[in-house]
N, C-alpha and C positions, 0 to 999 in steps of 0.2 A: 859256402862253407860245406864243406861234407862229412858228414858222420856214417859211418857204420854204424847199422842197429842192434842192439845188443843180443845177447843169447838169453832165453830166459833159465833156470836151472834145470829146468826138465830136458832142456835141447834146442838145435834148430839151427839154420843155417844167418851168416849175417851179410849184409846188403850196405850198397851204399845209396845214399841220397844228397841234394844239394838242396841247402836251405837260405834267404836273404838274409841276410844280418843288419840291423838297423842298429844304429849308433847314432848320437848328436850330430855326427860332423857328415852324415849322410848315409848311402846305401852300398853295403862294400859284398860281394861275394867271393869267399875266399874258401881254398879247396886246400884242406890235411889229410895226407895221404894216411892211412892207415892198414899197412900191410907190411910185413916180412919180406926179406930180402926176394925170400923166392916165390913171393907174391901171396901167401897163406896168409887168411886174416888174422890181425891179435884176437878182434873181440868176439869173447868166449866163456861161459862161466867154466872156472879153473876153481873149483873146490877151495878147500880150507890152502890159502897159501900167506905168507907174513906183506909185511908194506914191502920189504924191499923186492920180495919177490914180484910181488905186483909192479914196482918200478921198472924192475929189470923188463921186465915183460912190454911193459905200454913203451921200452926204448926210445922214452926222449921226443915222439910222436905228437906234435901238440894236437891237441881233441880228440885225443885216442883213449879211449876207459874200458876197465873190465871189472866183470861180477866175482866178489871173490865172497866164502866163507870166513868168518871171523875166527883166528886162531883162539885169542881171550875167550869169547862167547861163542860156542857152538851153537849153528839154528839160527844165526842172525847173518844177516847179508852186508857188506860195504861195497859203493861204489867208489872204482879207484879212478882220477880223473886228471888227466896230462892238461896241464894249463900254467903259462908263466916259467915254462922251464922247471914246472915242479910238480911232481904228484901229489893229488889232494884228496884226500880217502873222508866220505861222509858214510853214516851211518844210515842203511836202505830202511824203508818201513813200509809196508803195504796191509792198507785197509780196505783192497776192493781198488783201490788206485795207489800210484806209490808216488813214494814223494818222502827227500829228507828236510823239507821246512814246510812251510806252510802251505804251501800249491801241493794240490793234488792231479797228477798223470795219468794218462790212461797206459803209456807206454814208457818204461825208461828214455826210450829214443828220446820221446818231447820233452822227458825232464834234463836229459844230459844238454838237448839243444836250446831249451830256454837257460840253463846253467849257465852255459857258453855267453850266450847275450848276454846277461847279466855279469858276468865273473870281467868281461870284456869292459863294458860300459864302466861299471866301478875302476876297473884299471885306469883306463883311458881318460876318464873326465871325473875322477873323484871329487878334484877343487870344486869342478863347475858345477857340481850335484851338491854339494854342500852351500852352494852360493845360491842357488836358482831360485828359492824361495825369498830371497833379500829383495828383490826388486820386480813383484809382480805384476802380470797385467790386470789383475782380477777389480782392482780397483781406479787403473786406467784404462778403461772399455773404447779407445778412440774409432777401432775399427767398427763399433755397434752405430757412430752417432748418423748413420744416413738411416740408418735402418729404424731408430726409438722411435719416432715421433708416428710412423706409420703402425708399428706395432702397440705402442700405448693408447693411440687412439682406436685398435681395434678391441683390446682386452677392456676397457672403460666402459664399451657398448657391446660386450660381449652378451650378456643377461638378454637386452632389445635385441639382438642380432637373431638370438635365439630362436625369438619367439615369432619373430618376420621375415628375415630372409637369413639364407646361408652367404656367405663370404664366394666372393667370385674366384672360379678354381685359381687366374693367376694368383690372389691376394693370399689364398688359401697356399698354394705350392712355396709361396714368400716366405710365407710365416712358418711351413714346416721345415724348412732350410735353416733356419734361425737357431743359432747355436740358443744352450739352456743359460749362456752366460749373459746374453744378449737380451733374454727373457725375465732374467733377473734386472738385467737393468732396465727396461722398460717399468716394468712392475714396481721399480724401487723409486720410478719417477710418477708413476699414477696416483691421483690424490684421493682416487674413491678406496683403493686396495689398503683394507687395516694394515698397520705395519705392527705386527705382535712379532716377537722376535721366536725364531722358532730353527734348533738345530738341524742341519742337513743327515738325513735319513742311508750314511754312505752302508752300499755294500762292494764286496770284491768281483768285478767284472772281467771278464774276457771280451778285447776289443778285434774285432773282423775287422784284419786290414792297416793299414797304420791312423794313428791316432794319438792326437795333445792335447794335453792338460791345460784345461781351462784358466786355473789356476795361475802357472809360472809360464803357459805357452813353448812347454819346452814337449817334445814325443815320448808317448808312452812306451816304452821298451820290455821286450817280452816275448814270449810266445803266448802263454796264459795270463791271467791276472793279471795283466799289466796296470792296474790301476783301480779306482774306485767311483763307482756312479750314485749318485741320490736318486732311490727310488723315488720319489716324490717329485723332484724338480728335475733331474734329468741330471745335474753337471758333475762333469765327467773329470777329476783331478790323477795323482800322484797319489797313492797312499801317503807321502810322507807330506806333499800338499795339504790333504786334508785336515789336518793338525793345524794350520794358519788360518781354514777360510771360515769367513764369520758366519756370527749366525745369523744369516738373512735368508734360508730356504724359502722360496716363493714355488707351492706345489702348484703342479700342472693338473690341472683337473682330468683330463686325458688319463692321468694316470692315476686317479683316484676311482678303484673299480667299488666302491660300495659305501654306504654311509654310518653303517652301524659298522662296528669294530676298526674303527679308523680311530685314531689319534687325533682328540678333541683341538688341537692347534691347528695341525695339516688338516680338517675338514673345512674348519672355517676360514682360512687362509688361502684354499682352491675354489671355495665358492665365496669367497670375498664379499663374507659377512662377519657380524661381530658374534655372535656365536652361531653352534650349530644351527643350520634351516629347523633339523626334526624337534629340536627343542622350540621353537619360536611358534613355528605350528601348531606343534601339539598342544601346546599352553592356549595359541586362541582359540582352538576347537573347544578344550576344556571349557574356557573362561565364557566361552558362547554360550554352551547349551549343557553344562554338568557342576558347576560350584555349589547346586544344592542337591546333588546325586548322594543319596545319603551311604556313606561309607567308603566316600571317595578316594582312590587310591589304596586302600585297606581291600574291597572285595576287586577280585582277579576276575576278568574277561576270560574268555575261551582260548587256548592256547594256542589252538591249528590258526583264528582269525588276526591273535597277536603276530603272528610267524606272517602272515597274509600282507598285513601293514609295515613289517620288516622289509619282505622283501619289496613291495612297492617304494619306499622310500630309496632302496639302494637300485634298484632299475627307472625309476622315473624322477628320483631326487626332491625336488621343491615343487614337484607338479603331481607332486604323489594326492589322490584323493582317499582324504580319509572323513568326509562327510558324513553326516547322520543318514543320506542315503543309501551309503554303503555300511557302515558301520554304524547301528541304530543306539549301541550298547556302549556310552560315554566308557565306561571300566576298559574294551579295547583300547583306547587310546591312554588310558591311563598306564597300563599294564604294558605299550609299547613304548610312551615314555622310562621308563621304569626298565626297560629290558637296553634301554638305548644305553641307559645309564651305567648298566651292572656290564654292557658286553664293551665299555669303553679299557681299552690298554693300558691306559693311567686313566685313572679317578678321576672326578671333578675335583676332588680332594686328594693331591698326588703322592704317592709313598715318601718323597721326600717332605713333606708337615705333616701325614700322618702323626706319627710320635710326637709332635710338637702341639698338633690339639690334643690326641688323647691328658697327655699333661697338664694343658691347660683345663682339660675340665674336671684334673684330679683337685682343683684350687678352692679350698673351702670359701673363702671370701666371694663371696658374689661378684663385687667391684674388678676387684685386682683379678677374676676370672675370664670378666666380659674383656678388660685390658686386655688380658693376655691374648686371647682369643682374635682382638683386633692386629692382633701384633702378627700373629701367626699369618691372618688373613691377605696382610702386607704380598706374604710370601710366596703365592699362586703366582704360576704365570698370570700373564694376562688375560689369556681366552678361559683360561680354567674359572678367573675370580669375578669375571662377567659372567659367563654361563652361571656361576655359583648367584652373584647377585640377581638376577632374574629370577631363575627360581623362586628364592625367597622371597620375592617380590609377590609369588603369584603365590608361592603357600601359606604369604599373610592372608590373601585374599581368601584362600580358602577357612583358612580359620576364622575369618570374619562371618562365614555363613553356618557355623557350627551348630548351630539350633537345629538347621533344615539336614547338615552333612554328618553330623555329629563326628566330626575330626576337628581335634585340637591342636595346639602344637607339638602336645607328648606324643598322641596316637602319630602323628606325620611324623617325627621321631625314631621313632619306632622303623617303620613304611620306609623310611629315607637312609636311615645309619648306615645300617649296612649295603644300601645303595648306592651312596657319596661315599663311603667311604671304606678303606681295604689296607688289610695292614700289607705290610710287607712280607712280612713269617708269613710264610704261608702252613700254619701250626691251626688243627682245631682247638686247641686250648687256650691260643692267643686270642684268637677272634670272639670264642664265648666270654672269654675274662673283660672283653674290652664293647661288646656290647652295649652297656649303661652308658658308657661315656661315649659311645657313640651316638645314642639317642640324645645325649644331653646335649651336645655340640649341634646337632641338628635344630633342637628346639632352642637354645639359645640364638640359634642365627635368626629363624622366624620371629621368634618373639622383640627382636634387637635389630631389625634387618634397614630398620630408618638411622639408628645409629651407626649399625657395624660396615654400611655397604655407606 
């Protein structure tokens, strides 16, 4: 296909180039001339002129476009665009890249030549794009079945593999080959890997090269953005794909670069545990050698040494030491639990039951409050309402030593509320109004934590 590149307004001369055009039904390259009888290029910016003028001008030329000024609105740009025997005038925007929809360009060139693909594609196979999602593979993986059983058995002993030997380079080259969908389905057969349900993390990618959707197996088309990747798990669909595929995201720990400020589901779902590792640890260090450290969790360790144990858990993960030989001062680890907790993306306690406890501990009645609050608790994911039970688990303990720690349930209340828990308003008026009743919900889960969990 060839395009001449456009003019920008300031000037400059236009050029031709030839680009592949990919389509369902294969690889076609196809050449529109775009020149004047006497060989002068069309494309040009031609100032303030109306649509028909701009028709007359791109003369019938299929992929022939030019930059014109807006008669209605001076100061704005439209691109006029020969395609289907018709001129089709979009409205130009440039922020630094231009783009009149949602892709952003670095050059009109690329946005008129990903147009083209696209304007083509929907002509050409509109039924079949409206169909494509009716009968996916995503959920008949036949091509994966030679490959699971070697793959599931690697990721089961992945943890052991770790810590004795590496994978031998062919086994290793095997396994990088291995689509993210292929991944999922091993994963979804492994019986040690929690199955928490947990949504796909898609953003908008640019694929090097041709590329199909995991999804309906059908090619991604484009020059940019042709589709959408899960940062977390890898799979690579259709944007309009991704509106079908379930939630079964199995993250790749490869791609999980740290352990604090990750997404309490995706942490424990790539190191296929049932909650986070840093909570698990931290609690049995605590429960070792500080349940009678008196002011536990209330007095703060040193700041630079909390940041110390931060970054060791997101550079060495589960192998992180955080010993009383390194860290002599029980309050560090308390205060890096505590920081794990506040730097989490969603809550333990997630903006969507936020409003739904705070409510529930507006409830005069005692009874019909702890109810409530049971109701709510329902509500958590899964990895949030384990994480959540555990906890509580260990800050009964703590309050059990309250003579020696002098923390009770109010003081861990207190310590905890605004830890677990984060409104959505991100208002200071919100947050000081709703204090109280975040200490309460706190302490009612300690003090209730053999009922409520």
């Amino acid at each position: 296909m060839v395009f001449p590149s456009p003019l920008h307004p300031s000037g400059g001369h236009s050029q031709f180039w030839v680009a592949p055009f990919f389509s369902l039904f294969g690889v076609h390259t196809l050449y529109w001339s775009a020149e004047n009888k006497d060989g002068r290029s069309l494309l040009r910016f031609h100032g303030i002129i109306s649509r028909e003028q701009a028709d007359e001008l791109l003369g019938g030329v299929e992929g022939a476009y030019i930059l014109r000024e807006s008669q209605r609105q001076p100061g704005c740009y439209t691109l006029a665009l020969r395609f289907g025997n018709q001129t089709l005038n979009y409205r130009l925007f440039y922020d630094g890249k231009h783009f009149v929809g949602e892709k952003r360009f670095e050059s009109i060139h690329d946005l008129v030549t990903d147009g083209l693909i696209t304007l083509y594609i929907e002509t050409k196979a509109s039924e079949y794009i409206s169909k494509m999602t009716t009968n996916p593979i995503y959920e008949h993986i036949g091509y994966a079945t030679l490959l699971r059983e070697k793959v599931s058995r690697r990721l089961s002993r992945s943890k052991n593999e770790s810590r004795k030997t590496s994978v031998t380079n062919e086994e290793h080259t095997t396994v990088e080959k291995i689509s993210s969908l292929v991944r999922r389905a091993a994963l979804t057969h492994n019986d040690n890997h929690f199955n928490y349900e947990k949504t796909h993390n898609f953003k908008v990618h640019t694929f090097r090269g041709p590329h199909w959707c995991e999804y309906c197996a059908n090619f991604m088309w484009g020059l940019i953005a042709q589709g959408v990747r899960c940062s977390d798990c890898g799979l690579n669909v259709h944007k309009q794909c991704s509106k079908h595929v379930p939630n079964d995201c199995q993250p790749d720990l490869k791609r999980i670069k740290k352990v604090y400020c990750c997404d309490l589901t995706t942490l424990v779902k790539a190191h296929n545990t049932q909650r986070p590792m840093v909570v698990d640890i931290c609690i049995r260090e605590i429960e070792a050698r500080g349940l009678k450290s008196e002011g536990l969790y209330r007095v703060s360790g040193f700041t630079e040494h909390i940041e110390d144990v931060k970054m060791a858990f997101d550079r060495d993960g589960e192998k992180a030491d955080i010993s009383a030989n390194i860290y002599p001062d029980i309050n560090i680890i308390t205060g890096a639990l505590k920081l794990y907790f506040r730097d989490l993306p969603i809550p333990v306690i997630t903006y969507d039951t936020y409003p739904k406890f705070i409510e529930a501990a507006k409830i005069s009645n005692a009874d019909e409050r702890l109810e409530a609050v049971h109701d709510v608790l329902m509500l958590l994911p899964p990895a949030h309402y384990e994480t959540l039970r555990y906890l509580m688990i260990h800050l009964k303990k703590v309050t059990m030593n309250e003579k020696d720690n002098f923390m009770n349930a109010e003081n861990l209340g207190i310590v905890f509320g605004p830890t677990l828990m984060r409104s959505p308003e991100d208002s200071t008026l919100t947050t000081l109004h709703d204090m109280r009743y975040q200490k309460l919900i706190v302490q009612i889960l300690i003090e209730n934590e053999d009922v409520l969990f």
